[in-house]
C-alpha positions, 0 to 999 in steps of 0.5 A: 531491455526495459523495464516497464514497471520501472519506467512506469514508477519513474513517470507515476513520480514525475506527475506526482512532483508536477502536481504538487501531490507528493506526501509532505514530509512532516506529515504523519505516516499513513495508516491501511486497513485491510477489509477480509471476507474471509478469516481476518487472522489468516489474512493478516498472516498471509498479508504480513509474509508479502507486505511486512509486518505494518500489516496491523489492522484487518478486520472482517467484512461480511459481504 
């Protein structure tokens, strides 16, 4: 069995390295803002169940 996600990350990682993209290590940790059309609070909620507690910023996006 194969697993398609994994290999998928394996390549993603090997063109990261090829390219000269990977994250320098002494850089800064990055920084996400999530944009909510809906009630930001409940989002950010929601968000922290699936992605953890980093979810600090979201703010609300009118559309």
């Amino acid at each position: 069995l194969v697993s398609s996600a994994e290999e998928t990350a394996k390549d993603l990682y090997r063109t990261l390295v090829e390219t000269n993209q990977l994250r320098a290590q002494q850089a800064l940790p990055p920084t996400h803002t999530f944009l909510a059309t809906g009630d930001a609070k409940a989002f950010e909620s929601l968000a922290r169940r699936f992605l953890g507690p980093e979810v600090t910023r979201v703010e609300h996006q009118d559309l």
